[in-house]
N, C-alpha and C positions, 0 to 999 in steps of 0.2 A: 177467743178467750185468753190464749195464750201472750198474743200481741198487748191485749188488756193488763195483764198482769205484770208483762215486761217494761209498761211506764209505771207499773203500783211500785215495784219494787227496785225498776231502776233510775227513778226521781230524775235528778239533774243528771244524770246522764246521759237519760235518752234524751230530754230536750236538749241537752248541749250536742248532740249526734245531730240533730234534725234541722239546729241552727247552724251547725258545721256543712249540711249538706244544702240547705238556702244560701246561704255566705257563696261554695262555691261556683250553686249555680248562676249565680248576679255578677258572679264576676267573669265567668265565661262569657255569659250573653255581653257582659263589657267590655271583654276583650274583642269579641266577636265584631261587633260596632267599629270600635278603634278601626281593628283590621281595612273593614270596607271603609270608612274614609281616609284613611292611609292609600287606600288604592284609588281612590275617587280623587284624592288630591293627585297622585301622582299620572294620574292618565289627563287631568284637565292641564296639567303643567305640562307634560308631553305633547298637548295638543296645541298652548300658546309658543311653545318655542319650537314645534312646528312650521308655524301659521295656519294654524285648521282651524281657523276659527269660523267657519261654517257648521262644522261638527263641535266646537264649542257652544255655539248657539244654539242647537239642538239639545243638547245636554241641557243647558239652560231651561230652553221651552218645557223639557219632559220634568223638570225637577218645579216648575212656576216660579223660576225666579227669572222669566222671560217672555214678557206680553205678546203674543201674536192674534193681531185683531181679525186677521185675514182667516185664519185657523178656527176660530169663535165661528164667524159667520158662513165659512163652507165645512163644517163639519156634520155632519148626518146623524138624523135621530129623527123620532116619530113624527115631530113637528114640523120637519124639513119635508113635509108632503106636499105636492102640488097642488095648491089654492084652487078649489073649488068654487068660491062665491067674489075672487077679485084677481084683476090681471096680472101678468107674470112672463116674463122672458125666458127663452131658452134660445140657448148658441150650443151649435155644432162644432167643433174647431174641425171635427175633418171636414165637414160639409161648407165649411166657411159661410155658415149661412146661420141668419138671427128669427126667432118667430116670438112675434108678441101677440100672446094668448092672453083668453079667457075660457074656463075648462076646455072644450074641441075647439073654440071658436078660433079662427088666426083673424086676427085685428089689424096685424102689417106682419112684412115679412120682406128680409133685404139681403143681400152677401152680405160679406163682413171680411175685413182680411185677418187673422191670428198672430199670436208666437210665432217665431220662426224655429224656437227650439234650439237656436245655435250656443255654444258657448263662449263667452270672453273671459281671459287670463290679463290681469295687470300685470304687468312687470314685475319679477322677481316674484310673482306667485302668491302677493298676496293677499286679492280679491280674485275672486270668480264669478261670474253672471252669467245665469242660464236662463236666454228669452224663450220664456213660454207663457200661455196666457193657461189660469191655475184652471181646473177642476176642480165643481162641487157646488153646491147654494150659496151664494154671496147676496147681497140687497145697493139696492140704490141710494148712497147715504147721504145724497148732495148733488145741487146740479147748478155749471156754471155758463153764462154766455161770454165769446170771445173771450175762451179761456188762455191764459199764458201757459206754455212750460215751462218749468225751473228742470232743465236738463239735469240728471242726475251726474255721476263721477264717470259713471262708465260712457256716457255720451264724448268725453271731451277724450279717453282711453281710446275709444272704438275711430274718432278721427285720425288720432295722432298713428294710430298702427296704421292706417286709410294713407296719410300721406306723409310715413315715414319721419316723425315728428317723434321730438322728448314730450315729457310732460313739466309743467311748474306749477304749485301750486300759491296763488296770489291769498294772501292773508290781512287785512285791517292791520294797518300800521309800518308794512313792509312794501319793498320795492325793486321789482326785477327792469335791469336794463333792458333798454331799448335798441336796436342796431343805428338808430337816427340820433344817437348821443341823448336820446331821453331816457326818463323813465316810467314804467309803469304803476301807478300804486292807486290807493283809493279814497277819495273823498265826497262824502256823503253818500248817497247811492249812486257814484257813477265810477266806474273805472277810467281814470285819466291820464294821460302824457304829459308830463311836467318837463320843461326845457331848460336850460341852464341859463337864459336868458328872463324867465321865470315866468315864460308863459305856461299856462295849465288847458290842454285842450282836452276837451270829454271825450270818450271813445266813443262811438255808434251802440247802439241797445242791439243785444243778443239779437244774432241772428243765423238760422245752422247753414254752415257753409262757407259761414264769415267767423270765425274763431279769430280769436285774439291770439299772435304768432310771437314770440320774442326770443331772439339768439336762438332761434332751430326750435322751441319748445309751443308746444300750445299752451298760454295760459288759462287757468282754471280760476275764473272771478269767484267770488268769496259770496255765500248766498245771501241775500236783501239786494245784490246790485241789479243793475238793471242791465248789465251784460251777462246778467244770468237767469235772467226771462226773454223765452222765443214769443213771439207773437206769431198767430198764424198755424203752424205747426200743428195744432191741434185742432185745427177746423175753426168751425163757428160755435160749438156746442160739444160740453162735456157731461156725463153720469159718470159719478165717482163710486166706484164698490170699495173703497180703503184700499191702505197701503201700496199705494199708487198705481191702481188698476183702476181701470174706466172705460168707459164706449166714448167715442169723441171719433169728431170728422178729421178729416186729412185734407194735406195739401199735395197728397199724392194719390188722385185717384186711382189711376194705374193700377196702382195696389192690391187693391181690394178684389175678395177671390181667392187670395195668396197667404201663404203661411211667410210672413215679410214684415212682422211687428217685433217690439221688443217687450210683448204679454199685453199689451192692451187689445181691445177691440177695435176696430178702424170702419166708420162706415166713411161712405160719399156725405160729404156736406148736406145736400137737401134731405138723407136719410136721414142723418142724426139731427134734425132742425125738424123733422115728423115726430120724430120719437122723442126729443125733448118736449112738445104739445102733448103727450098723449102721455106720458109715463109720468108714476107721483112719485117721491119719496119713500122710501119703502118695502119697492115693489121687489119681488123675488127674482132674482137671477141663476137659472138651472145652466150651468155650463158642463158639458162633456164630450 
């Protein structure tokens, strides 16, 4: 009653009190705001002049303003249940071993080699690769025969530290010397040797082992070439679960067994030439 009579009789005062104490709290809460991206800015700026930009990207992912397809399809939720009425894989990576079900049933069942888990540092620290093959529900998104590689950045890293080599990286429209008095550069899709007599000789199509070597440096072909597709390498037969994870054969049987990948899956060529017949589009892949 009291409070009642204190708006009868104190009119514009009390409501300019009540407006005075809204006004201040809208502008707290806006200070408040300011503050934390004042700080959001200054820790993602700390991180590119860093070079963290591994934990850049993470910031990114948790905020969506950074797509991770891999992330979508092994993430858990009630739907991520083991398929009762249609087939499904599961891989072991300690067990190095792959089982394609149907509820109990095993339908085939093979090793498989994994991740190795290792890590790679590029020069001055500002890539990192750590081969592991992921954890969690992924699907089958795509399936190729006599698949090519397009060797990633770190495959031509991981040489050059192998046999004490720089790195160069070849660009569309640019040209690193040669020690034969040529040079290196690109036309059309082939990486060629151009001579000062004005021959132009194509270089060999990607092959691992056979890197392209110039003044002490491995050259790193520019991607569309065809020095930057391996054949072979991947077997006869690839399932792609995105972002560049896959079951696909080898050219290293050896292998398999072995925690000796760089996160793919590795069967023996006639395995994955079985399970390419038998597997559709789709189908669930349980990794743990």
């Amino acid at each position: 009653m009291g409070m009642l009579n204190f708006f009868r009789s104190g009119g514009s005062i009390a409501w300019g009190l009540i407006g005075a104490i809204v006004l201040l709290m809208l502008a707290s809460t806006g200070l408040f705001a300011r503050t934390a991206l004042v700080r959001h800015e200054r820790d993602v700026s700390r991180m590119v002049f860093n070079d963290n930009l591994q934990l850049l990207d993470e910031v990114r992912k948790s905020t969506g303003a950074l797509g991770d397809s891999l992330t979508k399809v092994s993430s858990t939720s009630a739907s991520d249940a083991i398929p009762t009425n249609r087939p499904y894989l599961v891989i072991s990576i300690e067990d190095h071993r792959l089982w394609y079900k149907q509820g109990d049933s095993v339908l085939f069942t093979t090793q498989v080699a994994t991740g190795s888990g290792k890590v790679l540092d590029a020069v001055g620290g500002q890539s990192r690769w750590k081969f592991e093959t992921p954890r969690g529900r992924l699907v089958i998104q795509s399936k190729e025969e006599d698949p090519a590689w397009i060797p990633p950045d770190w495959h031509f890293v991981e040489v050059a530290r192998k046999r004490g080599l720089g790195i160069v990286r070849l660009s569309r429209g640019q040209a690193v010397p040669a020690g034969d008095g040529s040079v290196i550069t690109v036309e059309g899709t082939d990486m060629v040797r151009k001579y000062k007599d004005g021959r132009v000789v194509p270089i060999e199509p990607g092959m691992e082992g056979r890197e392209v070597v110039a003044g002490g440096n491995i050259v790193i072909p520019p991607f569309g070439t065809n020095q930057r597709k391996y054949k072979g390498v991947l077997g006869t037969h690839r399932l792609n679960m995105g972002d560049g994870y896959a079951l696909h054969g080898t050219d290293k049987p050896e292998s398999i067994g072995r925690s000796v990948s760089h996160g793919c899956v590795r069967l023996r060529n006639e395995d994955i030439e079985t399970l390419f017949q038998m597997v559709s589009l789709g189908t669930p892949v349980f990794i743990y």
